[in-house]
N, C-alpha and C positions, 0 to 999 in steps of 0.2 A: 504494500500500500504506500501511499505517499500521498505530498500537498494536492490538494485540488482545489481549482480556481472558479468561481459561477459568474457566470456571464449571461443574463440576459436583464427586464425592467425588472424593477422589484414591485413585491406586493405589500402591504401595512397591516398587520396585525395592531391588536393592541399598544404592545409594544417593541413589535419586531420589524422592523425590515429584511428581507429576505427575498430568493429568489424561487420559486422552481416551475414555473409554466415556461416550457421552452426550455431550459438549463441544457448544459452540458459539463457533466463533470470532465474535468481532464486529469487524470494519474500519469505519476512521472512514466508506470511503463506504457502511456501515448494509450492506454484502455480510453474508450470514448462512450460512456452513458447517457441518455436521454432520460429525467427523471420522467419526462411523460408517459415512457415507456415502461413504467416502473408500478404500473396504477395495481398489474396482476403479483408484482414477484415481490417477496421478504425482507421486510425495513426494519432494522432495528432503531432505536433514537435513544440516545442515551441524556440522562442529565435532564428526565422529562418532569423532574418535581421544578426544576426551575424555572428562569423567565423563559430562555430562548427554547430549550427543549417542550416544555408545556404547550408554546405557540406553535410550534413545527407540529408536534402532536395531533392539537387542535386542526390545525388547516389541511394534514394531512387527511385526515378522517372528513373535512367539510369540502374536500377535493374529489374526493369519491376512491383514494388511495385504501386497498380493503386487508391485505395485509403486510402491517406494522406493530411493534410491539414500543410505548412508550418506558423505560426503566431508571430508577436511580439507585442510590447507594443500598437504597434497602433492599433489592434484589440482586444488585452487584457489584462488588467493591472491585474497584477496576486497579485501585493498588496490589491485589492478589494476581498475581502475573498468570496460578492454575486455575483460579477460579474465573477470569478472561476467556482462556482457551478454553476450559468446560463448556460455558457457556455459550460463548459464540459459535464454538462447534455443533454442540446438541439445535443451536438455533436454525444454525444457517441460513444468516442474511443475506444478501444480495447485496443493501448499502446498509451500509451504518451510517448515523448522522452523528457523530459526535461532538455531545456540546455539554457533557459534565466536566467543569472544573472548578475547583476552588477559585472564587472571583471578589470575597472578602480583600480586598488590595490593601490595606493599612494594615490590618491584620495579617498579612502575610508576612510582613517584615518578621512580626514573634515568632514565627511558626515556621520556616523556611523548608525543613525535614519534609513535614506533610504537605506541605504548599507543593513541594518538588514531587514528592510520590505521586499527588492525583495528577497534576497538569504537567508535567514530564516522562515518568517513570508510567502513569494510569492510560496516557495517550500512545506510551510506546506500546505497550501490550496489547492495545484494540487493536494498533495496526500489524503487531505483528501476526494475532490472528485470524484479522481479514485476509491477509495473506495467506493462510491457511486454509482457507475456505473460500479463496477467491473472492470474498466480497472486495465491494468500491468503498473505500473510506472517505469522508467530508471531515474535515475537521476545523471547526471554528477557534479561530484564534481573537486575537484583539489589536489595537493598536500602540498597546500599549509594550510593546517586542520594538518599538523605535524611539529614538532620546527623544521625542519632543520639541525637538529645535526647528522645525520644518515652519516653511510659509504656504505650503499645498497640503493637497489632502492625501495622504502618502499611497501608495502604491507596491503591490507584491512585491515589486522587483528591488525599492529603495532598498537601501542598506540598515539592517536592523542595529540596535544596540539599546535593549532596554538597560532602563536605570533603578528599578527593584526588582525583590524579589517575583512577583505576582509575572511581571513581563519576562523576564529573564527566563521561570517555568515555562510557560504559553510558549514562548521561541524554541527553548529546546525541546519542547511537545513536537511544533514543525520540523525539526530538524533528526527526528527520530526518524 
């Protein structure tokens, strides 16, 4: 698995902006998905007690998308590298939408160990068993994986260098 990029208008949830009518996931290895094409086959969505995951959830089911499974920590602690592969195995998704992390950002600075296990160490292990199972991984990151110094609105490609802990995780989550 690897980064993937969405590219097409987005649509407004509540509080989400997001894409997927039209989308095209791209994976480093150049796999190319059409989420629309996605309405019959196995979605996983992780981090669905939260904001972004809840709203993927919701719109996914208000899309006519029929099977997906919403999950968070209390059905899978994605710091468990066996309990990952268990489950994603036994599941066998097609994509994953990965969008649990620890997102507490001040808070992270105390916490750095567990900040790095879910959003580092939690995101290496989905991808490695997407891998495994062939699925497509998405994984939402933030913008906060760049200094902040920028006078635009940054871009995939810019040069990352976050300056806490919460950004520093999320980057190396991408770079898994």
């Amino acid at each position: 698995a690897g980064a993937a990029r969405l590219t097409a208008m987005p649509w407004r949830t509540g509080r989400t902006s997001i894409s997927m009518n039209e989308t095209r996931i791209g994976v480093r290895s150049r796999k190319r998905l059409h989420l629309t094409d996605m309405k019959n086959r196995r979605i996983l969505v992780t981090g669905a007690n939260g904001q972004l995951g809840y709203d993927v959830c919701r719109e996914l089911g208000e899309r006519g998308y029929r099977d997906y499974r919403g999950i968070d920590k209390e059905e899978l602690d994605i710091t468990d590298e066996a309990a990952v592969l268990r489950y994603i195995t036994a599941y066998r998704p097609a994509v994953v939408l990965h969008n649990a992390a620890w997102t507490a950002v001040d808070k992270a600075e105390e916490m750095p160990e567990q900040v790095w296990a879910v959003n580092a160490l939690g995101t290496k292990y989905i991808a490695e068993a997407c891998k495994q199972v062939g699925a497509v991984m998405l994984y939402i990151s933030t913008d906060y994986v760049f200094p902040g110094d920028g006078e635009r609105y940054y871009q995939p490609e810019d040069k990352k260098g976050a300056l806490g802990t919460y950004g520093r995780t999320k980057s190396a989550g991408e770079d898994f």
